[in-house]
ROTOR-829981 format. One record per residue (C-alpha): x, y, z. Coordinates in steps of 0.25 Angstrom, whole numbers. Each point is the difference from the previous one (the first is absolute). Example, Ala and Ser with C-alpha at 12.3 -4.5 7.8 and 13.67 -1.06 7.14 Angstrom:
! ROTOR-829981
+-------+-------+-------+
|    c1 |    c2 |    c3 |
+-------+-------+-------+
|    49 |   -18 |    31 |
|     6 |    14 |    -2 |
+-------+-------+-------+
***
This chain:
! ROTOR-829981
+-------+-------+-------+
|    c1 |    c2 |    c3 |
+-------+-------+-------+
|    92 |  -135 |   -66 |
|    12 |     6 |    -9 |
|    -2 |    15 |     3 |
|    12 |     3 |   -11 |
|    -7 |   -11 |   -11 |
|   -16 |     9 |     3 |
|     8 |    12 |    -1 |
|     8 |    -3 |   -13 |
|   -16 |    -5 |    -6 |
|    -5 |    14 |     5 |
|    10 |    10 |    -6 |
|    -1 |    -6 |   -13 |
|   -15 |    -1 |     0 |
|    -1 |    14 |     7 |
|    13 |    11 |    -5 |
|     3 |    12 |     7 |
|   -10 |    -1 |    11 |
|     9 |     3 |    10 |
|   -10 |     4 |    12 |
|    -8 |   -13 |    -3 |
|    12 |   -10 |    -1 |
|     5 |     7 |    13 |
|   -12 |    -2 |     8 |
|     1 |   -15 |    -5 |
|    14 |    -1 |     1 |
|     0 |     4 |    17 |
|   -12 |    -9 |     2 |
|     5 |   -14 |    -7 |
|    13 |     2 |     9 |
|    -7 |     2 |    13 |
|    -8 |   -13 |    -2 |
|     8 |    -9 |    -7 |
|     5 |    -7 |    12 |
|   -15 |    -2 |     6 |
|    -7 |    -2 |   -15 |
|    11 |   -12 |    -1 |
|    -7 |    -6 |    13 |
|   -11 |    -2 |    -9 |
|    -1 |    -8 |   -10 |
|   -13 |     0 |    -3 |
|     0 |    15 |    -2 |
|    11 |    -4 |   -11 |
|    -9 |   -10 |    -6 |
|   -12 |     8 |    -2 |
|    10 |    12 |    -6 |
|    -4 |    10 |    10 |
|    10 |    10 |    -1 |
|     0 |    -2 |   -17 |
|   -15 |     5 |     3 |
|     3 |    10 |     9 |
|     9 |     9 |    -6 |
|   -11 |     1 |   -12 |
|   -12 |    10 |     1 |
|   -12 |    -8 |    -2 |
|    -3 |    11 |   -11 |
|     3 |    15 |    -6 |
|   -10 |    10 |    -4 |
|     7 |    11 |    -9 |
|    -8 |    11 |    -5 |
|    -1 |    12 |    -6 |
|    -6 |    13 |     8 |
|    -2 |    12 |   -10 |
|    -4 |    12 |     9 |
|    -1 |    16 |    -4 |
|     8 |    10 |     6 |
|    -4 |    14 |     6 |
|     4 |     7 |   -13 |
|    -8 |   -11 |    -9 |
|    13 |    -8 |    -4 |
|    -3 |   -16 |    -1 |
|    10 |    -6 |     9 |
|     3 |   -17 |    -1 |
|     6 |    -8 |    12 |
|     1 |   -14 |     2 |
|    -9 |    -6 |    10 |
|     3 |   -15 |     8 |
|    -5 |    -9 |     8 |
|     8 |   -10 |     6 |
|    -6 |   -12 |     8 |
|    10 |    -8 |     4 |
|    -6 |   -11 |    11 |
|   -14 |    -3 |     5 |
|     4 |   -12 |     9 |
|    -4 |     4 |    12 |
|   -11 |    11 |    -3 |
|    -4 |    10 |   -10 |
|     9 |     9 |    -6 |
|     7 |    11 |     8 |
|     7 |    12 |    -3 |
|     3 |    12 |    -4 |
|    -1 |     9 |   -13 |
|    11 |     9 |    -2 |
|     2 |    14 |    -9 |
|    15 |     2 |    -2 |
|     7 |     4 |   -13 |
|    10 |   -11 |     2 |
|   -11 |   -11 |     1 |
|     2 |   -11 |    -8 |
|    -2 |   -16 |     0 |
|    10 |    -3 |     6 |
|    -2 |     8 |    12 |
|   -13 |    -3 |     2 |
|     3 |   -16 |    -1 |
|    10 |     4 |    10 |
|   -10 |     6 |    10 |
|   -11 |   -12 |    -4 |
|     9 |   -10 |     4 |
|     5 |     7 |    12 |
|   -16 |     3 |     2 |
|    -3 |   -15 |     1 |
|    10 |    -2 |    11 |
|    -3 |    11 |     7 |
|   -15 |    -2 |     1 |
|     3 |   -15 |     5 |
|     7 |     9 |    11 |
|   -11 |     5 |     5 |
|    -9 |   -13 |     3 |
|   -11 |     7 |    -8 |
|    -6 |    -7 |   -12 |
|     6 |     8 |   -12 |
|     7 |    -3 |   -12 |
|    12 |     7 |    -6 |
|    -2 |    11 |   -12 |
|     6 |    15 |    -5 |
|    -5 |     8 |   -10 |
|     1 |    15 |    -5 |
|     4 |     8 |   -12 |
|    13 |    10 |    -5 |
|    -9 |    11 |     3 |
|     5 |    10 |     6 |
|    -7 |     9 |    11 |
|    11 |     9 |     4 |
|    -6 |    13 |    -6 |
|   -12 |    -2 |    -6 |
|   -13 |     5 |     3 |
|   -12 |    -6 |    11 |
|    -7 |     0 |   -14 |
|    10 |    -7 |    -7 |
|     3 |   -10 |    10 |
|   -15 |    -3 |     1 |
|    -1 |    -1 |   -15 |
|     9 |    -8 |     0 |
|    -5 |   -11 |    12 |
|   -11 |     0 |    -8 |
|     6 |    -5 |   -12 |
|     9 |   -11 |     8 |
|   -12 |    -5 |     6 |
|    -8 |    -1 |   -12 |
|    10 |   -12 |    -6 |
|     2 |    -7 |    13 |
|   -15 |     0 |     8 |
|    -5 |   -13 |    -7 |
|    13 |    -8 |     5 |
|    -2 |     4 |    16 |
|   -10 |    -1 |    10 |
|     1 |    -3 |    16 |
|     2 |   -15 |    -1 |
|     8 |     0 |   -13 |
|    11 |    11 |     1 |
|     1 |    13 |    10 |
|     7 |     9 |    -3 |
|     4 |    13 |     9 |
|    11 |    12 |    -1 |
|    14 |    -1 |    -2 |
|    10 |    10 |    -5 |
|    -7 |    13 |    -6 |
|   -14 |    -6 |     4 |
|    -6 |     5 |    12 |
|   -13 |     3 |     6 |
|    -5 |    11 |   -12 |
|     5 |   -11 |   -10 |
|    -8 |   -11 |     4 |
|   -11 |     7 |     2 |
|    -1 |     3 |   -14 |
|     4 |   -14 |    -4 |
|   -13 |    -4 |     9 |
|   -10 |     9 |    -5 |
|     4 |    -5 |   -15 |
|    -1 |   -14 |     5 |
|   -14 |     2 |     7 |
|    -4 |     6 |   -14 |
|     5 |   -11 |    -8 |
|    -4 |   -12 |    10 |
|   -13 |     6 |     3 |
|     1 |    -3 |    15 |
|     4 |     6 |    13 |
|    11 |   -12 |     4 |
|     8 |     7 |     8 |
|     9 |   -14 |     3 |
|     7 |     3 |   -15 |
|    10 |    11 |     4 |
|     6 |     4 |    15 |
|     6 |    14 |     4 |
|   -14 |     5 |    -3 |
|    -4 |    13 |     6 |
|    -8 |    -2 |    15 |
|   -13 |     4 |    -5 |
|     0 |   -11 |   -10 |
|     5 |   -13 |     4 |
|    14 |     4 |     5 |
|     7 |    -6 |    14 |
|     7 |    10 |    10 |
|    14 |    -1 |     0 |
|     1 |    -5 |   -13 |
|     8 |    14 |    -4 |
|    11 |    -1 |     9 |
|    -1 |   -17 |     2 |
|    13 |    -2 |    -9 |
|     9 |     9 |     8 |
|    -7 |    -3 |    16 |
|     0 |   -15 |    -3 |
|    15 |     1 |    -5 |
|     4 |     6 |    13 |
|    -8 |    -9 |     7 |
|    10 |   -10 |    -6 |
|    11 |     7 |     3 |
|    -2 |     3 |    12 |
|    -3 |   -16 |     5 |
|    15 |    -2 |    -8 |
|     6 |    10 |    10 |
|    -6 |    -5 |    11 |
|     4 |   -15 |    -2 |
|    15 |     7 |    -3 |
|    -3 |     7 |    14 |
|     0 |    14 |    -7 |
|   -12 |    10 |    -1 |
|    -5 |    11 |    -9 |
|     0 |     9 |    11 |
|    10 |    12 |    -1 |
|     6 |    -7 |   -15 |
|     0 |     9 |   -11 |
|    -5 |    -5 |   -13 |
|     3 |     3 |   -14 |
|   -11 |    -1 |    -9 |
|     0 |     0 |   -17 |
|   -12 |     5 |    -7 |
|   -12 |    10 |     5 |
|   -13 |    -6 |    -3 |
|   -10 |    -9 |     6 |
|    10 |   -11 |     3 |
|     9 |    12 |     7 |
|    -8 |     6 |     7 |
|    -6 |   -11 |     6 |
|    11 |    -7 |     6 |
|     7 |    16 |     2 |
|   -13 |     2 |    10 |
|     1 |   -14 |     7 |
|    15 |     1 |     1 |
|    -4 |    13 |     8 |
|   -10 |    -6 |     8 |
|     8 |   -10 |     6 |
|    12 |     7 |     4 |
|     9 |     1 |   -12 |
|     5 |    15 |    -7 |
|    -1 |    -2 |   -16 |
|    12 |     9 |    -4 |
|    -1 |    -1 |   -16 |
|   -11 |    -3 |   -10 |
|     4 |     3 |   -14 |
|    -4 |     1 |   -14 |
|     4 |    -2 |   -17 |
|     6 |    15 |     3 |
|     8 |    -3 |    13 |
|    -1 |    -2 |    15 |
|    -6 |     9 |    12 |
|     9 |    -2 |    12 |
|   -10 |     3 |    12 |
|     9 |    -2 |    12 |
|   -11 |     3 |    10 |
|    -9 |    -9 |    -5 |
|   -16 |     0 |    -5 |
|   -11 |     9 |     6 |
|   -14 |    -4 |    -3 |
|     1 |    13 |   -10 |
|    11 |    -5 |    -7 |
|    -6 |   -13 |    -1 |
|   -13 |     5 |    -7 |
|    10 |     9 |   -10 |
|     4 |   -14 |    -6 |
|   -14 |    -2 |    -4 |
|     0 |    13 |    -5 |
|    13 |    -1 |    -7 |
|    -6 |   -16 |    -6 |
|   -12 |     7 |    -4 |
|     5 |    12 |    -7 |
|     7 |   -12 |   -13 |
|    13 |     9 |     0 |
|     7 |   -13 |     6 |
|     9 |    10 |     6 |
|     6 |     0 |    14 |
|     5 |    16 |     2 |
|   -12 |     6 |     3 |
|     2 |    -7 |    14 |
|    11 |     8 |     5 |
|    -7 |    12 |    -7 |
|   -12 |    -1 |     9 |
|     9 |    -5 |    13 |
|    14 |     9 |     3 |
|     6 |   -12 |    10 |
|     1 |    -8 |   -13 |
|    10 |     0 |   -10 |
|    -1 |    -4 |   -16 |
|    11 |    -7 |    -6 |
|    -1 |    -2 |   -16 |
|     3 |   -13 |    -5 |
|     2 |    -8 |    14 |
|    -6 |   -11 |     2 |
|    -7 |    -2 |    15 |
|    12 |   -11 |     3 |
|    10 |    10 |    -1 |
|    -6 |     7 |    15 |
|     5 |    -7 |    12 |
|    -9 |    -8 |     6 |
|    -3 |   -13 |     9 |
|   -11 |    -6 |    -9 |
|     0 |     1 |   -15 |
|   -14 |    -3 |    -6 |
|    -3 |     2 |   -16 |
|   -14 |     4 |    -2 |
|     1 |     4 |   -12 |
|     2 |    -9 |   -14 |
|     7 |   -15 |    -3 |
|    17 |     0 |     1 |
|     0 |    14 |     6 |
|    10 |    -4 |     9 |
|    13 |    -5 |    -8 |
|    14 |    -6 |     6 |
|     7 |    13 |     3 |
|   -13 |     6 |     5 |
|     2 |   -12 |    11 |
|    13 |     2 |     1 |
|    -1 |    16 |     5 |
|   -10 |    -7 |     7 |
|     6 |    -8 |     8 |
|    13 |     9 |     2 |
|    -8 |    10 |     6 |
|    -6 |   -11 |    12 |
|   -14 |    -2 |    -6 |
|    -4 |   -14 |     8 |
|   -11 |    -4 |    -7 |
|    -8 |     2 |   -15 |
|   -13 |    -5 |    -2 |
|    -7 |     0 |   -16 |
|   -14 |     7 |     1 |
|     2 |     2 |   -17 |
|     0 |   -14 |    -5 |
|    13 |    -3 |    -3 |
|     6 |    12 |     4 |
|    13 |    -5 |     2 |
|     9 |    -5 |   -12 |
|     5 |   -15 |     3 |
|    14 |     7 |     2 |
|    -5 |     9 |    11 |
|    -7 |   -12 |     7 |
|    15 |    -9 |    -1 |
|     6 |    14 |     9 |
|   -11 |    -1 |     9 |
|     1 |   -14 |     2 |
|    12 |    -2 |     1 |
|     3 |    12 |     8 |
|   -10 |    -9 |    11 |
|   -10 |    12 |     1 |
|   -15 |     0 |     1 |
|    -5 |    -2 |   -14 |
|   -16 |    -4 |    -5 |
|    -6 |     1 |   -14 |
|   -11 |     7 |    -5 |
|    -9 |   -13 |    -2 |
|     1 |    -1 |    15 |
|     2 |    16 |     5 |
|   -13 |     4 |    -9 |
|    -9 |   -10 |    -1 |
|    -8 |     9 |    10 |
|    -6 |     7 |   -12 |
|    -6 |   -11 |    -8 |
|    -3 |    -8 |    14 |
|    -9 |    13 |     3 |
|    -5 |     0 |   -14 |
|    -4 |   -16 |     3 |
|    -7 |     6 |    12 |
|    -7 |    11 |    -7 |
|    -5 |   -13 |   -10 |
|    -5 |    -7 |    13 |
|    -9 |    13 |     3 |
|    -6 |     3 |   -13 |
|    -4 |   -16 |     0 |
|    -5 |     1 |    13 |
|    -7 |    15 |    -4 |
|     5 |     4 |    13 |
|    11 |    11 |     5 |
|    10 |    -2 |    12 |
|     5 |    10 |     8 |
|    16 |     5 |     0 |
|     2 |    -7 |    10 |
|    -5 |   -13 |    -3 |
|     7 |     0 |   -14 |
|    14 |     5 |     6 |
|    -2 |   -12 |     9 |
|    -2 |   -10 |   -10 |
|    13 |     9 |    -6 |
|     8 |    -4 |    12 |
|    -3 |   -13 |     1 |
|     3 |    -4 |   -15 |
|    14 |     7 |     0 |
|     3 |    -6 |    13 |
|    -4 |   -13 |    -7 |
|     8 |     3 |   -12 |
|    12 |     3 |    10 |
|     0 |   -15 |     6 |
|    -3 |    -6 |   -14 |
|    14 |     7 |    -5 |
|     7 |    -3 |    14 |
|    -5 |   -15 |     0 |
|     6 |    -2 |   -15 |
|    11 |     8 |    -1 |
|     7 |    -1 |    15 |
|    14 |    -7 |    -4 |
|     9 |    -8 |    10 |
|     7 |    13 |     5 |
|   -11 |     5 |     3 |
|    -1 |    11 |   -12 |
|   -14 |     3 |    -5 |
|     1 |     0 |   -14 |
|   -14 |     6 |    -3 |
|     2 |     0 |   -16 |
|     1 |   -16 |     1 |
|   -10 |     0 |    10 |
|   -10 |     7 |    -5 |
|     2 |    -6 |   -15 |
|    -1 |   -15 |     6 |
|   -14 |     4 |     8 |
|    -7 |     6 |   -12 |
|     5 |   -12 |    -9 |
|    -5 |   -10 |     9 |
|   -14 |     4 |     1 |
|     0 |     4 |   -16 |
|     8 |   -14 |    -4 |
|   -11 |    -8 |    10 |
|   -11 |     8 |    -7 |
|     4 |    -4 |   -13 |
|     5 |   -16 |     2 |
|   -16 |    -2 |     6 |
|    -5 |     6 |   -11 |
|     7 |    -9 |   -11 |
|     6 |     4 |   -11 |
|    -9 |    12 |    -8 |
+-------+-------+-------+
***
């Protein structure tokens, strides 16, 4: 494999879809050495394959507004690889959505998901909608809509999709309700994050951000470090937020900073359960603003215009959108003593702030190993609605533990250099491959 020669063929084929060409880009580089062990994974064109979706849907989704305007977004679908399962992935309401993005995210998807050991494939999709500010009336309106161009082309062994940026719980709820009107059955397999009454797994809410510290916390404790007493920075204030801000709380650790689009709320004395449930509260309210936190709390300050990395801190953890964390943002980073940073976005961090963290020898992991909890909690909330059965917490977080902790060896087994480094971006990108590239070579050439 020439990484430079598959690269040069996708920029000209794809221009200026940086966040996809990115995300392709840190993946080739990672595997090339262990990809040119194979050669029969370069006679089958495996990579060629892979770096393609299998298809894009690309639709229009007319909706009306609460003061009867006709508004038009663009709707997509991206299923990027079904090798090892159906497709799996998230949809994602966000003004800066755009292919690119999401073939970013459907690629990373596939690998991720591979992660987990579960049977799922790789896909994204969403639309340029955006919620901040519009009415529970609008927002359903407008679920409806997306739904009604995209119901033929899911179902629970064809393509699950769940919640992403701007889609939570209320979204797909009204996402569901359209597709049980269109399809005509109660399948509760086609969508995950669904409410408890109806199909929905505990845990699944807070799955992302638990399971990410579940990682985190097996990457300090074979650096011989724990979470106890170390204060954590974390971006964003939504679902992924506050569920790794309230596991970081339960296992010892003060988160010091969450932030927003508006600015960062230093909160030196860490979270209370009040304060935890104010993120919510602040997620829920689509203002996609941070201040009202230190509004509500007097030991919190507001800072407009900060980011979370600009707080001092031991660990650094972006939970909020891809390349949110840049090369200075590192730097400042790492010049106040941060020891470790771990990606709970996908791709939180630019590949200039992953070259200071590497090379500065701290604890680094990417989001396709940090947050597969989420869609591994997803796979599990499949399993139930197959089985037309319903686990208990404590048997889901279970399952939870065991598939980070697996996810942990599978990054340490592949990415442990002769020093004795873990390199968990290579690790975690030669794991997922594996099982994918295998996937696709016994298949044959389709």
């Amino acid at each position: 494999m020439n990484v430079k020669s598959i690269m040069a063929d996708l920029e000209r084929k794809h221009p200026g879809e940086n966040e996809y060409l990115q995300a392709v880009r840190e993946v080739l580089e990672s595997i090339e050495g262990t990809y040119n062990e194979h050669p029969e994974f370069e006679k089958a064109k495996i990579v060629e394959r892979m770096v393609e979706p299998d298809r894009i849907f690309t639709f229009r989704v007319t909706w009306v507004d609460d003061n009867g305007e006709i508004q038009t977004n663009l709707g997509y679908r991206i299923q990027f690889n079904s090798a090892i399962g159906p497709y799996k992935g998230g949809i994602r309401f966000h003004k800066a959505v755009n292919p690119s993005m999401l073939k970013f995210l459907g690629f990373e998807q596939t690998f991720k998901n591979a992660l987990t050991t579960l049977p799922m494939g790789g896909a994204k999709g969403g639309s340029d909608f955006d919620p901040v500010g519009k009415s529970d009336a609008e927002i359903m309106r407008f679920c409806q809509a997306f739904m009604l161009e995209l119901w033929n082309n899911i179902g629970p062994d064809t393509d699950v999709p769940a919640g992403d940026v701007g889609v939570g719980g209320r979204e797909i709820g009204y996402m569901y309700g359209m597709y049980k009107k269109l399809a005509r059955e109660y399948n509760t397999g086609v969508l995950t994050g669904k409410g408890m009454t109806w199909g929905g797994s505990l845990i699944r809410p807070e799955a992302t951000g638990f399971g990410a510290l579940y990682f985190v916390e097996h990457m300090l404790a074979k650096a011989g470090r724990s979470l106890k007493g170390a204060t954590v920075a974390i971006s964003g204030f939504g679902n992924v937020a506050w569920g790794a801000a309230t596991k970081a709380t339960e296992l010892g650790a003060r988160v010091i900073a969450i932030s927003g689009p508006d600015g960062v709320i230093y909160n030196p004395n860490g979270m209370t359960k009040e304060k935890i449930d104010f993120m919510l509260e602040l997620r829920a309210s689509n203002r996609n603003i941070v201040a009202p936190f230190a509004e509500r709390f007097p030991d919190a300050t507001f800072t407009p215009g900060k980011k979370a990395w600009s707080v001092k801190c031991d660990i650094a953890l972006p939970c909020a959108f891809q390349n949110e964390l840049n090369g200075d943002d590192a730097k400042e980073l790492l010049a106040n003593g941060t020891w470790c940073a771990a990606e709970v976005s996908n791709m939180g961090c630019t590949p200039e702030a992953i070259a200071e963290f590497q090379q500065a020898g701290i604890l680094f992991a990417p989001g396709k190993a940090v947050n597969a909890g989420g869609v591994a909690t997803s796979g599990l909330e499949m399993t139930q609605n197959a089985m037309h059965i319903s686990w208990s917490a404590a048997e889901v977080d279970e399952k939870l533990h065991y598939i980070m902790q697996n996810i942990h060896e599978q990054c340490v087994k592949y990415g442990t250099q002769p020093d004795g480094y873990v390199n968990y971006v290579k690790g975690a990108n030669i794991a997922g491959f594996m099982k994918v590239a295998q996937a696709m070579l016994e298949q044959g050439v389709i």
